[in-house]
N, CA, C and O atoms as a GROMACS GRO file, in nm:
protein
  608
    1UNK      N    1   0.085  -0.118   0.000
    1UNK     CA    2   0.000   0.000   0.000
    1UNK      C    3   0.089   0.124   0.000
    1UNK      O    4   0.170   0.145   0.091
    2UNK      N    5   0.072   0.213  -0.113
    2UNK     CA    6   0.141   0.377  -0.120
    2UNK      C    7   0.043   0.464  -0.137
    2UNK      O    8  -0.059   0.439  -0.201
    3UNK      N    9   0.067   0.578  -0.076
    3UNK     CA   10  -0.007   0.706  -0.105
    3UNK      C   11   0.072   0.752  -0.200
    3UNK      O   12   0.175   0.696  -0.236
    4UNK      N   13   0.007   0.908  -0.267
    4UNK     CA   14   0.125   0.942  -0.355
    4UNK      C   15   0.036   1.070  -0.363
    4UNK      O   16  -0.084   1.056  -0.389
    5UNK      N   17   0.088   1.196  -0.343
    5UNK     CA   18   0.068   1.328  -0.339
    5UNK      C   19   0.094   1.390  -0.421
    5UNK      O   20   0.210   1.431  -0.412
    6UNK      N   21   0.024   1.435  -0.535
    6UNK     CA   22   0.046   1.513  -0.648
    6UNK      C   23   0.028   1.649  -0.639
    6UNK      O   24  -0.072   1.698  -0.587
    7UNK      N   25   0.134   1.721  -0.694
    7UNK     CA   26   0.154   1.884  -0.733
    7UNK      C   27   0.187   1.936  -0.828
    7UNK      O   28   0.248   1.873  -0.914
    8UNK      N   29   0.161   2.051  -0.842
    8UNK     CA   30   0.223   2.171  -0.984
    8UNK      C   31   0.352   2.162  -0.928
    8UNK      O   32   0.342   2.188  -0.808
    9UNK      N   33   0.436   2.144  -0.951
    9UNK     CA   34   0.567   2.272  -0.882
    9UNK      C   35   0.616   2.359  -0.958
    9UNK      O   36   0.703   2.433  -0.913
   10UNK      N   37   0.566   2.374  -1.112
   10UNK     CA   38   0.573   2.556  -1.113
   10UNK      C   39   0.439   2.611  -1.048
   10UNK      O   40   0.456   2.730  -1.020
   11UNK      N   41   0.343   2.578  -1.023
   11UNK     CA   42   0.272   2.682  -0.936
   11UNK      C   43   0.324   2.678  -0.786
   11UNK      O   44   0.318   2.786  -0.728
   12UNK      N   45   0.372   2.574  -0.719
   12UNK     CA   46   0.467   2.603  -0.602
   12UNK      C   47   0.573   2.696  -0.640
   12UNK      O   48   0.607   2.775  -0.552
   13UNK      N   49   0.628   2.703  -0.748
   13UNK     CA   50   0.734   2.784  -0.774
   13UNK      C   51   0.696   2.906  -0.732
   13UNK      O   52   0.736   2.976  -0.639
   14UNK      N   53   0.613   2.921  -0.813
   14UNK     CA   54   0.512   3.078  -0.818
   14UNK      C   55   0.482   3.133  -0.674
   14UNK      O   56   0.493   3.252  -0.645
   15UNK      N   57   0.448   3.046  -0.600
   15UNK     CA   58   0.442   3.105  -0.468
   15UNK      C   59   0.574   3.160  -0.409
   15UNK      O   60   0.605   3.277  -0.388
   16UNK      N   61   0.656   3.029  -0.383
   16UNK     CA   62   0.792   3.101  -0.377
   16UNK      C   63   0.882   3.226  -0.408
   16UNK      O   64   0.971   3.277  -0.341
   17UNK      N   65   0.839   3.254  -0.512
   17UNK     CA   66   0.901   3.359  -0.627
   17UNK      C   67   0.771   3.466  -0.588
   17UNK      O   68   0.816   3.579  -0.566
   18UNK      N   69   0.655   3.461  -0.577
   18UNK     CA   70   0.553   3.600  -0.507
   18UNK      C   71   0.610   3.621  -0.376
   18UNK      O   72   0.633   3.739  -0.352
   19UNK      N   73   0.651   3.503  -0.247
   19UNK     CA   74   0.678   3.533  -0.171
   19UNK      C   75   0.826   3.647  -0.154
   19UNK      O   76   0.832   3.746  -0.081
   20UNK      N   77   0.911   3.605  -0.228
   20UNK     CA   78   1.095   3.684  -0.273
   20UNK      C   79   1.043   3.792  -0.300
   20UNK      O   80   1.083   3.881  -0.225
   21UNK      N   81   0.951   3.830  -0.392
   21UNK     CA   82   0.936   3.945  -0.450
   21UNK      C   83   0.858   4.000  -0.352
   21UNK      O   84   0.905   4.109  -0.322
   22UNK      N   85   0.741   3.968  -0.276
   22UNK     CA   86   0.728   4.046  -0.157
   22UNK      C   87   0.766   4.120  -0.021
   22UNK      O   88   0.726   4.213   0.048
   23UNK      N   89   0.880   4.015  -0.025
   23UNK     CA   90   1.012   4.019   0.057
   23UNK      C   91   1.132   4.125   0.055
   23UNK      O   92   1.202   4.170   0.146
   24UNK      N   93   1.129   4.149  -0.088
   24UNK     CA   94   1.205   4.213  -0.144
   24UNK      C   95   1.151   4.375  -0.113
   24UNK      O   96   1.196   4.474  -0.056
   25UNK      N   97   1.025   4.337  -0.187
   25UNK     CA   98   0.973   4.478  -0.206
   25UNK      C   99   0.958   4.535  -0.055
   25UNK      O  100   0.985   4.655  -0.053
   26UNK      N  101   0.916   4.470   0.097
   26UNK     CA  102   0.919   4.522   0.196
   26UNK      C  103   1.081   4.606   0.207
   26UNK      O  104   1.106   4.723   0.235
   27UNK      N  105   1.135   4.539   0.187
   27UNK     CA  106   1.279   4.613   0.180
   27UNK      C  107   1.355   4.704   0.115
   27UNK      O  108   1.459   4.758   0.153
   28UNK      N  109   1.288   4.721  -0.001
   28UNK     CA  110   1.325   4.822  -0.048
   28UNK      C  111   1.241   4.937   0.003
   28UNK      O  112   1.289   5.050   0.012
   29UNK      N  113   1.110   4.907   0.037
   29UNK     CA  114   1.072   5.016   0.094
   29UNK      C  115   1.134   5.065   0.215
   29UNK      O  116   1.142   5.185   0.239
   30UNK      N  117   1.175   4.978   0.287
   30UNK     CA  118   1.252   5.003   0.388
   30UNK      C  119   1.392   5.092   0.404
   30UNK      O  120   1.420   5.181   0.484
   31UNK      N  121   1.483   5.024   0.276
   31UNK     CA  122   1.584   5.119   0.242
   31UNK      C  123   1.602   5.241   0.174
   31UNK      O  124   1.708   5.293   0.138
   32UNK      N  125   1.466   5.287   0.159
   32UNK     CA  126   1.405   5.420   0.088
   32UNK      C  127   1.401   5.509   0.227
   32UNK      O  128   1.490   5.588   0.256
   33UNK      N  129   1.302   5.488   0.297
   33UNK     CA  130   1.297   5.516   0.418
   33UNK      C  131   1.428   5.512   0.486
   33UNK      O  132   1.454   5.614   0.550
   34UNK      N  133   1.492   5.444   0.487
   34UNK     CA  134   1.604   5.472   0.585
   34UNK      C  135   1.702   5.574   0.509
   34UNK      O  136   1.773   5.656   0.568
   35UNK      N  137   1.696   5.559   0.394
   35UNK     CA  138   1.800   5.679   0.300
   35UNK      C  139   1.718   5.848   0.304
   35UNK      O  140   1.768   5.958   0.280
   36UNK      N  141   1.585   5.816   0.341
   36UNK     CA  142   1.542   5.969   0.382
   36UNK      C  143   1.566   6.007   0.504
   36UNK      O  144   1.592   6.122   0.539
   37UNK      N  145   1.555   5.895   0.586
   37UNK     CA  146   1.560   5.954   0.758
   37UNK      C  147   1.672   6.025   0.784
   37UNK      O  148   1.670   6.121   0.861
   38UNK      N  149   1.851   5.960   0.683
   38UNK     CA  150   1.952   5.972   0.689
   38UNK      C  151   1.978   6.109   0.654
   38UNK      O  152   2.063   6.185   0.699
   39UNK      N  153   1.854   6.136   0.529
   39UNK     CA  154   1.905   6.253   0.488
   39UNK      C  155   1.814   6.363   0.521
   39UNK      O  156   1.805   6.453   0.438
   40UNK      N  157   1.720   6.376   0.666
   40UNK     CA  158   1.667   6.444   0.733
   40UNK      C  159   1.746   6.502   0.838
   40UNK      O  160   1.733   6.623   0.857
   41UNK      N  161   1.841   6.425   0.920
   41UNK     CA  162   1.895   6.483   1.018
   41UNK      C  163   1.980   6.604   0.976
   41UNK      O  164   2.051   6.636   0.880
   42UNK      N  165   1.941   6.653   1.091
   42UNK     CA  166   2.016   6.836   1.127
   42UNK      C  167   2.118   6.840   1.124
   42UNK      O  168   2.188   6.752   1.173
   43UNK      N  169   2.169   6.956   1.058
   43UNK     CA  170   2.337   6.962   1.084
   43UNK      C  171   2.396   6.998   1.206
   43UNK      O  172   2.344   7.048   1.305
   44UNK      N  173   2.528   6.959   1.181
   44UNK     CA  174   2.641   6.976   1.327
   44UNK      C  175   2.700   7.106   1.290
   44UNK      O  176   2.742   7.155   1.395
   45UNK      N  177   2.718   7.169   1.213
   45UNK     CA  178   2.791   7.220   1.180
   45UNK      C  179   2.774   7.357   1.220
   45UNK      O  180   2.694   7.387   1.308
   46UNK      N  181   2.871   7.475   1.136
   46UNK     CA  182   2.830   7.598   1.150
   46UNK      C  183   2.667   7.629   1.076
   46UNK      O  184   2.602   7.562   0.996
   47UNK      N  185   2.633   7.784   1.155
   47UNK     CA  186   2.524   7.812   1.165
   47UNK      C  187   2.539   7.983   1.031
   47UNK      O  188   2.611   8.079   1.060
   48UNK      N  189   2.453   7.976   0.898
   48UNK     CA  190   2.479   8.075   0.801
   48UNK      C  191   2.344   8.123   0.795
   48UNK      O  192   2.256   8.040   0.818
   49UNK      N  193   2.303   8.272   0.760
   49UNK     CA  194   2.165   8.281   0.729
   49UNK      C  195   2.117   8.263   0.574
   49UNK      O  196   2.162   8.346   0.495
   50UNK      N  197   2.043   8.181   0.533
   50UNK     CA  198   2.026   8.195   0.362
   50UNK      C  199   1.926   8.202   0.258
   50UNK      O  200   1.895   8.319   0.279
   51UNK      N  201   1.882   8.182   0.202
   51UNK     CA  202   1.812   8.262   0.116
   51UNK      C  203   1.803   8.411   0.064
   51UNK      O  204   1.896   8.489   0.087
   52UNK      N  205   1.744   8.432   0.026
   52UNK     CA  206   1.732   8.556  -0.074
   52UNK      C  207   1.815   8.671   0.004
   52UNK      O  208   1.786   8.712   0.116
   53UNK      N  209   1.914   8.712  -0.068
   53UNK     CA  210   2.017   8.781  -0.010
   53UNK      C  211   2.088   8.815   0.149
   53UNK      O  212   2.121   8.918   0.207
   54UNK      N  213   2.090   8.668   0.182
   54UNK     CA  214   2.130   8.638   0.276
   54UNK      C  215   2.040   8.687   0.422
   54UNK      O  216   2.076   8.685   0.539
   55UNK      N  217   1.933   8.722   0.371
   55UNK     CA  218   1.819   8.777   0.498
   55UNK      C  219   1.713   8.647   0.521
   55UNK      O  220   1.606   8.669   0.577
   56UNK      N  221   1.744   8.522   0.479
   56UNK     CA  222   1.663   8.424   0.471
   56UNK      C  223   1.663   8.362   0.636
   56UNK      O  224   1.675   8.450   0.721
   57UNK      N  225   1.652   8.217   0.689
   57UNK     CA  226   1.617   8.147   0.742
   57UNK      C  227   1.739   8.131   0.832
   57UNK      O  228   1.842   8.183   0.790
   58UNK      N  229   1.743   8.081   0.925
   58UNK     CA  230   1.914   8.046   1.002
   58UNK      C  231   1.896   7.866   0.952
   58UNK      O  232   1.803   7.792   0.984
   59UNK      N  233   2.020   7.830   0.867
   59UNK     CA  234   2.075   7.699   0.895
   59UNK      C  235   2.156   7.650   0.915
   59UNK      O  236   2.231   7.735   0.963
   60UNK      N  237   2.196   7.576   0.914
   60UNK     CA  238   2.301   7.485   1.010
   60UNK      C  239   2.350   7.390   0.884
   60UNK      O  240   2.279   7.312   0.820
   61UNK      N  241   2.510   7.423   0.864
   61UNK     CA  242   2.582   7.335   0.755
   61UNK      C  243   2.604   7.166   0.831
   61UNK      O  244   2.606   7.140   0.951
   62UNK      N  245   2.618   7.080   0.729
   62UNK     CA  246   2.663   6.918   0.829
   62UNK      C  247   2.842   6.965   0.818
   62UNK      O  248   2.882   7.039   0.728
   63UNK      N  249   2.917   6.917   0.906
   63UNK     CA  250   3.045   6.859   0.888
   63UNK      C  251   3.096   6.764   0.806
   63UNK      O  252   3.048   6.655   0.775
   64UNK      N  253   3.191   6.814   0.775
   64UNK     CA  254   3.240   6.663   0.686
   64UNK      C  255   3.235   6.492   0.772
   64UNK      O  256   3.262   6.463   0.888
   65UNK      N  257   3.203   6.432   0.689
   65UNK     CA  258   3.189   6.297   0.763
   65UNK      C  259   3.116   6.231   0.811
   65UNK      O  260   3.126   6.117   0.857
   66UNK      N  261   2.946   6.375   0.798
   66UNK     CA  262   2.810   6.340   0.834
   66UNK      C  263   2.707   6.323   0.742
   66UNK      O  264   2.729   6.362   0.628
   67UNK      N  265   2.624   6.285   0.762
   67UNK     CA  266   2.573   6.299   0.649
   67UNK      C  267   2.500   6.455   0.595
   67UNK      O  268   2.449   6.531   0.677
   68UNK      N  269   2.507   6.491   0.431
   68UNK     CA  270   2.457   6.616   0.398
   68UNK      C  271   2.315   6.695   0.502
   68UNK      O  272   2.208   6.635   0.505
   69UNK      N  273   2.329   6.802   0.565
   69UNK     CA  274   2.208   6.851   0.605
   69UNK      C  275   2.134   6.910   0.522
   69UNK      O  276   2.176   6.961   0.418
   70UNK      N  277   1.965   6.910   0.573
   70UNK     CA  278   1.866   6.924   0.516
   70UNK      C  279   1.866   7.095   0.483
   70UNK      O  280   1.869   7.172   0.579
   71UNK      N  281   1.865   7.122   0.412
   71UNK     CA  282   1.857   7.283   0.318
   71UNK      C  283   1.713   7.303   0.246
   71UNK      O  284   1.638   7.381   0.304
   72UNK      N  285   1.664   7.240   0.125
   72UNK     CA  286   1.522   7.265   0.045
   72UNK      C  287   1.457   7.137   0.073
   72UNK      O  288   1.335   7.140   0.088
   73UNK      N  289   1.518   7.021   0.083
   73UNK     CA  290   1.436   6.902   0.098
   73UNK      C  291   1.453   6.799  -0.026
   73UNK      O  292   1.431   6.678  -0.041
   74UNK      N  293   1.511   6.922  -0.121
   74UNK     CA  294   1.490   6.819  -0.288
   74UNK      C  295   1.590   6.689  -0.268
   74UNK      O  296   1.542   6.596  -0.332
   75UNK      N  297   1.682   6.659  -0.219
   75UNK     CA  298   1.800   6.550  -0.194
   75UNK      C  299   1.672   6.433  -0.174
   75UNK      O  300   1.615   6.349  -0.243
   76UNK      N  301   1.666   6.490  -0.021
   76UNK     CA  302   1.549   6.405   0.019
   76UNK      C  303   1.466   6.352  -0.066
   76UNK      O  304   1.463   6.232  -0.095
   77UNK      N  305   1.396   6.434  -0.110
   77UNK     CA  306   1.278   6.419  -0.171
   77UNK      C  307   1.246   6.340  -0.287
   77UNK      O  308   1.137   6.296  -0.323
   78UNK      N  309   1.406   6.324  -0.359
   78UNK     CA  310   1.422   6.275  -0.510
   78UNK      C  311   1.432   6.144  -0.435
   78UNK      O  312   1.328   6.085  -0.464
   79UNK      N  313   1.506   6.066  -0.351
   79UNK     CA  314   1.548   5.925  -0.334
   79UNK      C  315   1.389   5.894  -0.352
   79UNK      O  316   1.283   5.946  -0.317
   80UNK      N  317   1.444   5.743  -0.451
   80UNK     CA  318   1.318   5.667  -0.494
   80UNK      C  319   1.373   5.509  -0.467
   80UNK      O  320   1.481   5.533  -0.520
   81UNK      N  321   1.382   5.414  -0.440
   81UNK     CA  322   1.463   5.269  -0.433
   81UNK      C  323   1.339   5.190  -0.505
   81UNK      O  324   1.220   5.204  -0.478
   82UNK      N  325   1.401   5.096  -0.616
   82UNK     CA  326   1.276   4.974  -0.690
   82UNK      C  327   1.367   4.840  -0.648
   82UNK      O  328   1.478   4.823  -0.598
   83UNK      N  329   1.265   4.759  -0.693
   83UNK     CA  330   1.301   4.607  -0.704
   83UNK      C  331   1.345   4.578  -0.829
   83UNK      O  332   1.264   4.622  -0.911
   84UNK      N  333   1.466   4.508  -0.895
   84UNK     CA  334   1.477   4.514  -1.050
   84UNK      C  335   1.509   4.355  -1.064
   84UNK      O  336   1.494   4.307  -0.952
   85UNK      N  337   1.532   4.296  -1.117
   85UNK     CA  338   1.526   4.164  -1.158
   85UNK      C  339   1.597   4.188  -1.308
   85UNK      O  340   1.545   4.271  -1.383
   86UNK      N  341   1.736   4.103  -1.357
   86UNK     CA  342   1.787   4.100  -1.456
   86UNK      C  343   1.871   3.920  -1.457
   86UNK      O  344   1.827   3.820  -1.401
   87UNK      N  345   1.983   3.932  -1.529
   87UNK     CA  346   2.031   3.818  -1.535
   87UNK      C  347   2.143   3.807  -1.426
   87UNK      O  348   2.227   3.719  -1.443
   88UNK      N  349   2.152   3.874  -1.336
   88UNK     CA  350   2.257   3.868  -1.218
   88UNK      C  351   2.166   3.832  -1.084
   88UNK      O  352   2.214   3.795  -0.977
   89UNK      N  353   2.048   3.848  -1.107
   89UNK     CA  354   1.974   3.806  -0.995
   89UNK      C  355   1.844   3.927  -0.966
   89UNK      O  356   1.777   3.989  -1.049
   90UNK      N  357   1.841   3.932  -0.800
   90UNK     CA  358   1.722   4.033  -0.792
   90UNK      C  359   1.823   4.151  -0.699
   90UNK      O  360   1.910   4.123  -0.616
   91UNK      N  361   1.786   4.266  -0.738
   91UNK     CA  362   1.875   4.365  -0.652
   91UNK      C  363   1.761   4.501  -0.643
   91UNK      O  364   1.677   4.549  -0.718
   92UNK      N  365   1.814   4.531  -0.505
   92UNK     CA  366   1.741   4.706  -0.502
   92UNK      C  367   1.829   4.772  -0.531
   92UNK      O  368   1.945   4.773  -0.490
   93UNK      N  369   1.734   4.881  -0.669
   93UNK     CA  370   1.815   4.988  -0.730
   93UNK      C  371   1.818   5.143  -0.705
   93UNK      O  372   1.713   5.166  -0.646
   94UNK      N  373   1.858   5.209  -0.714
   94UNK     CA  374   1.853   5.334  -0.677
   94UNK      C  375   1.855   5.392  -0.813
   94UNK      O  376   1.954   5.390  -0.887
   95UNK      N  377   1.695   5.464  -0.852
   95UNK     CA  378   1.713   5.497  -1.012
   95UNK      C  379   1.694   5.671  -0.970
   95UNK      O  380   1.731   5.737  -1.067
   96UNK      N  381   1.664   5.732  -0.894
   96UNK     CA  382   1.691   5.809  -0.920
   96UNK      C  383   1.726   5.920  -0.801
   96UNK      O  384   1.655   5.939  -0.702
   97UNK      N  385   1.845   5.985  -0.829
   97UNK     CA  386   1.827   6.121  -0.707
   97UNK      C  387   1.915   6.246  -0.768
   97UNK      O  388   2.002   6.260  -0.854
   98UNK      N  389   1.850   6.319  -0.685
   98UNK     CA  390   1.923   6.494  -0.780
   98UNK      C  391   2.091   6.442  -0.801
   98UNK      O  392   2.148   6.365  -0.724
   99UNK      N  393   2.153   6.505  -0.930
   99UNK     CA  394   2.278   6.532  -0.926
   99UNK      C  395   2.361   6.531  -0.844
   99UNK      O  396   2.473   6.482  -0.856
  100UNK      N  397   2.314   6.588  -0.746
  100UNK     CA  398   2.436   6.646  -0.626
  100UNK      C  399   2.445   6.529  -0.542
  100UNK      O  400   2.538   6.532  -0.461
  101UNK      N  401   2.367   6.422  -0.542
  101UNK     CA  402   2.352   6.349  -0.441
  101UNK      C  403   2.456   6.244  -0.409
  101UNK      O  404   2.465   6.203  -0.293
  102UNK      N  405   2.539   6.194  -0.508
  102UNK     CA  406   2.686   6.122  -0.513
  102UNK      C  407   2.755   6.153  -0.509
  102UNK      O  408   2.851   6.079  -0.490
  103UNK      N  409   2.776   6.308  -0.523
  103UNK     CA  410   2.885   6.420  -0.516
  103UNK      C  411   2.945   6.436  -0.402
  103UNK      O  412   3.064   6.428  -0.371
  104UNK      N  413   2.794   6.473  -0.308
  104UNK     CA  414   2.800   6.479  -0.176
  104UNK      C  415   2.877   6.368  -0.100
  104UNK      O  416   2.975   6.383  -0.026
  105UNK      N  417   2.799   6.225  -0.140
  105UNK     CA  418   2.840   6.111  -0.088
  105UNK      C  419   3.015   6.082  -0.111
  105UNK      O  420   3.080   6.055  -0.010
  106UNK      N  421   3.068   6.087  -0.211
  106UNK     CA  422   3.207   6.050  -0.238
  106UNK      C  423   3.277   6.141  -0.170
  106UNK      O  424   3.367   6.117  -0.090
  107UNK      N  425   3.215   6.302  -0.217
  107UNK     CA  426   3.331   6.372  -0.214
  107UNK      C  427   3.369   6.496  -0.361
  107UNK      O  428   3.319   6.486  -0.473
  108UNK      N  429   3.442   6.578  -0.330
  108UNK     CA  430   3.478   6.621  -0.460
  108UNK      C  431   3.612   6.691  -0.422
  108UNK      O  432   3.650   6.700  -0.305
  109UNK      N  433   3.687   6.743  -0.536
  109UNK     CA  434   3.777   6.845  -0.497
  109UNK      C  435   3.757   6.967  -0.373
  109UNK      O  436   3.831   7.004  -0.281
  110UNK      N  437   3.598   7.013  -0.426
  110UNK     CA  438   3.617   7.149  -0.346
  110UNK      C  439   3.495   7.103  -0.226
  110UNK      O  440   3.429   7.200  -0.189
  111UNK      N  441   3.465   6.993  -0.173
  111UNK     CA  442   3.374   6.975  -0.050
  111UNK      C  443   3.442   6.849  -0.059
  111UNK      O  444   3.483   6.777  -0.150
  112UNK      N  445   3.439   6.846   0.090
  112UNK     CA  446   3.444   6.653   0.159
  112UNK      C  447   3.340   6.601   0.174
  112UNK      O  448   3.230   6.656   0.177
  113UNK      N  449   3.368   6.473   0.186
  113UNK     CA  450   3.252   6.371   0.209
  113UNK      C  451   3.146   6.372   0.258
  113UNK      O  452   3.162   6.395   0.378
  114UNK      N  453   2.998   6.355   0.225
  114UNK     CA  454   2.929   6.366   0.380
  114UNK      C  455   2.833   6.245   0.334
  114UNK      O  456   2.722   6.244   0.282
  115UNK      N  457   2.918   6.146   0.372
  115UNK     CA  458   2.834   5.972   0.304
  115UNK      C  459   2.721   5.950   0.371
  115UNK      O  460   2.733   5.950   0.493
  116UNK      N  461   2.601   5.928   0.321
  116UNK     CA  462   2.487   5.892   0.340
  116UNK      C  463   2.394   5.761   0.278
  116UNK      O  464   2.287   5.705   0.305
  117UNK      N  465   2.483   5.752   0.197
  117UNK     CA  466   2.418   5.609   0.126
  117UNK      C  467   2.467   5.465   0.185
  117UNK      O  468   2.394   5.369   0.159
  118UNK      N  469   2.571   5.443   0.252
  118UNK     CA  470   2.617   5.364   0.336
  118UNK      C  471   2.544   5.381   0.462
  118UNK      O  472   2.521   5.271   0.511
  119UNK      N  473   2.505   5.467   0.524
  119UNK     CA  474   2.489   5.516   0.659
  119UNK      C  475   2.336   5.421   0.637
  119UNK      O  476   2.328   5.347   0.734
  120UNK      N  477   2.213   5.398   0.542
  120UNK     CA  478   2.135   5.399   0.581
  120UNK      C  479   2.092   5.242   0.520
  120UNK      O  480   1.980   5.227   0.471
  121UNK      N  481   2.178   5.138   0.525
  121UNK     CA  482   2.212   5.017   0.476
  121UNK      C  483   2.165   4.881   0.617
  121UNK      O  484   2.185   4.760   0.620
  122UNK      N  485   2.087   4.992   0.731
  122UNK     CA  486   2.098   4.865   0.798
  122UNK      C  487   1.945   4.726   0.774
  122UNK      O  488   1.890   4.653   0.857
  123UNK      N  489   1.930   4.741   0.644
  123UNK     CA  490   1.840   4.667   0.580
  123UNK      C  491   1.948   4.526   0.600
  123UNK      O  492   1.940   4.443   0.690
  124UNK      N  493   2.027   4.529   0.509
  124UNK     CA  494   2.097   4.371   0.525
  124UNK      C  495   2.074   4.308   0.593
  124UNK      O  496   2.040   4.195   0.557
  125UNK      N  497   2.078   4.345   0.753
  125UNK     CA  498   2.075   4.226   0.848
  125UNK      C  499   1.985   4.137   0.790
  125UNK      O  500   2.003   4.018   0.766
  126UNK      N  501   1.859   4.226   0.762
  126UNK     CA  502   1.764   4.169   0.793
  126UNK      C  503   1.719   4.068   0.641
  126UNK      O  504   1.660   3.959   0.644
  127UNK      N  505   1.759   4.132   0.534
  127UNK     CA  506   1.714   3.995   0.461
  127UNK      C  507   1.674   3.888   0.451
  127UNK      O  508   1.558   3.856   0.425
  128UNK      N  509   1.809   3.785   0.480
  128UNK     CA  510   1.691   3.611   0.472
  128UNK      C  511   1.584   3.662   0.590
  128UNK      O  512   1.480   3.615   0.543
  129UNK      N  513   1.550   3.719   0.695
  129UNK     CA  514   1.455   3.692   0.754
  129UNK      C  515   1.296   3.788   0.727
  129UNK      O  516   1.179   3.762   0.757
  130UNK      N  517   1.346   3.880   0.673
  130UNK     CA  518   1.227   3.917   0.575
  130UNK      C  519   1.194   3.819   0.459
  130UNK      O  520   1.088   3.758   0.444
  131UNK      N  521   1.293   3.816   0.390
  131UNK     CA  522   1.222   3.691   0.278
  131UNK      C  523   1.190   3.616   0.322
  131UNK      O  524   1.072   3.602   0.292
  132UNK      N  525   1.248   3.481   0.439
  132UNK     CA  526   1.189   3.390   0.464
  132UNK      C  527   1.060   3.408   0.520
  132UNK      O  528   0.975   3.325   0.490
  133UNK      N  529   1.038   3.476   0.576
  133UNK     CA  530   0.892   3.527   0.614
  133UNK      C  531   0.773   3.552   0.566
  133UNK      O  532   0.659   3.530   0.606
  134UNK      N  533   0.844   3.634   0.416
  134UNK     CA  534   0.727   3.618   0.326
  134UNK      C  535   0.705   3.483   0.241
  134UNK      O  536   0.595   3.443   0.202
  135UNK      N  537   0.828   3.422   0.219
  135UNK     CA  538   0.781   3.273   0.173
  135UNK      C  539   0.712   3.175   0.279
  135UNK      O  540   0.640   3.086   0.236
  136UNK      N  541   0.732   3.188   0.411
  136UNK     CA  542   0.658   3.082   0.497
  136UNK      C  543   0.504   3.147   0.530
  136UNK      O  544   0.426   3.081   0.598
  137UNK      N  545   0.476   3.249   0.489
  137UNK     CA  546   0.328   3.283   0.444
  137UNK      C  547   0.278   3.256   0.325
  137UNK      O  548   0.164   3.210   0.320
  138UNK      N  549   0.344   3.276   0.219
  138UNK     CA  550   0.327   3.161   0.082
  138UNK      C  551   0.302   3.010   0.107
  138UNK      O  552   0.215   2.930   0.075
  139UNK      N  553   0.424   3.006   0.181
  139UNK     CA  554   0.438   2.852   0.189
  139UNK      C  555   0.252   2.791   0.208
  139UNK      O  556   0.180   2.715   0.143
  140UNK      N  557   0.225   2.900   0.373
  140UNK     CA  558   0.099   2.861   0.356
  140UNK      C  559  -0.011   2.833   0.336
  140UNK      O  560  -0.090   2.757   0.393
  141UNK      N  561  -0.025   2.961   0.166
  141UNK     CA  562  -0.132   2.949   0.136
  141UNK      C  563  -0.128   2.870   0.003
  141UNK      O  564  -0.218   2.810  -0.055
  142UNK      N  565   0.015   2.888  -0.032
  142UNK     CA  566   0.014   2.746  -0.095
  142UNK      C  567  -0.044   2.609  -0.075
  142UNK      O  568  -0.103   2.548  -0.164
  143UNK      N  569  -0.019   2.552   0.078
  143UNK     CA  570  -0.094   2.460   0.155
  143UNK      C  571  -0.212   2.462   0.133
  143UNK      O  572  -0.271   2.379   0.064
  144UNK      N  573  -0.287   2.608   0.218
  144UNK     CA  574  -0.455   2.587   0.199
  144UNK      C  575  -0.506   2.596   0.079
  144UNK      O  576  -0.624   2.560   0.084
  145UNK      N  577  -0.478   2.622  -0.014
  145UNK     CA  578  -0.483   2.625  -0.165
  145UNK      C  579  -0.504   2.458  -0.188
  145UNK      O  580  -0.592   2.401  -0.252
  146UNK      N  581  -0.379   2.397  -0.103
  146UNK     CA  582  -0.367   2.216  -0.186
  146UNK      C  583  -0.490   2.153  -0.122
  146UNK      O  584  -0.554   2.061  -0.173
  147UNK      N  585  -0.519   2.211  -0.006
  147UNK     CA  586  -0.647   2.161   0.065
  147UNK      C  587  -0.782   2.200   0.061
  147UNK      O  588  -0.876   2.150   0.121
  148UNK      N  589  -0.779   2.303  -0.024
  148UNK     CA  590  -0.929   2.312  -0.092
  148UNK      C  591  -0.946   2.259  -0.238
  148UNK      O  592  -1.052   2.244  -0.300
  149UNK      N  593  -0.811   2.233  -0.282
  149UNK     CA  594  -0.835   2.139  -0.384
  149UNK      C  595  -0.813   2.270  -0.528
  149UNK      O  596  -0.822   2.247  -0.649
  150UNK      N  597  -0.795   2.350  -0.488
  150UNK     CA  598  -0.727   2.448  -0.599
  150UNK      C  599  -0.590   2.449  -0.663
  150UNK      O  600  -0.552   2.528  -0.750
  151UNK      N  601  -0.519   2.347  -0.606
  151UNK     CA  602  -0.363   2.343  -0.639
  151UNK      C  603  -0.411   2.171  -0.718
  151UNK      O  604  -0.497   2.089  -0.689
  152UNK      N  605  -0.308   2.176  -0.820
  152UNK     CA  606  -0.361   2.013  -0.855
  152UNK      C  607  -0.205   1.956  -0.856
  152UNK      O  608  -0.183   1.836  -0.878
   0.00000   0.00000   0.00000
């Protein structure tokens, strides 16, 4: 006497692969968010008045070595992070932010560093355990799927 349990496993696949990509996508939202928070904080630095002929607002420059301080908001405002999928695998991309925004980060001749795109990276840890998370919720509706008889 054998039992014998029949499945799709590209529609198991499919779950798997909705689960990654859900996984994913929590995280990139995540590292969007953390690349704005980074680039919200106040500066350390000296204090200039600016705007319109110098009778504007009091702000506060960052130091080198911090990350850029907040001035109009546009830095901020441009970071966008996607999910992209090619032939190297699945990666979060950074498609778009103002000009100035790598400038800042590296460095140039006439300003130092004020790295922010490293600073706001503490997504990694967390990977396999975001993905696995969203696949062991796949996993299970994959299951109740096989048990209502919708999976063949």
């Amino acid at each position: 006497m054998s039992a014998t349990y029949k499945f799709d496993a590209d529609r198991l696949l499919g779950y798997l692969k909705a689960g990654i990509y859900q996984g994913l996508d929590r995280l990139t939202l995540e590292y969007q968010k953390n690349m704005r928070k980074t680039l919200s904080e106040k500066g350390t630095g000296k204090s200039y008045r600016g705007g319109n002929k110098r009778r504007g607002s009091l702000r506060r420059r960052s130091v080198p070595g911090s990350p850029p301080a907040v001035d109009t908001g546009a830095l901020r405002n441009s970071v966008m992070a996607e999910r992209q999928s090619d032939k190297d695998g699945l990666k979060i991309r950074i498609p778009s932010i103002k000009w100035y925004g790598f400038m800042l980060d590296a460095g140039s001749s006439r300003i130092a560093a004020r790295p922010w795109i490293n600073r706001s990276k503490p997504v990694k840890e967390r990977i396999a355990k975001v993905i696995s998370a969203f696949m062991k919720r796949e996993m299970s509706r994959f299951s109740s799927d096989a048990r209502r008889g919708s999976v063949s």
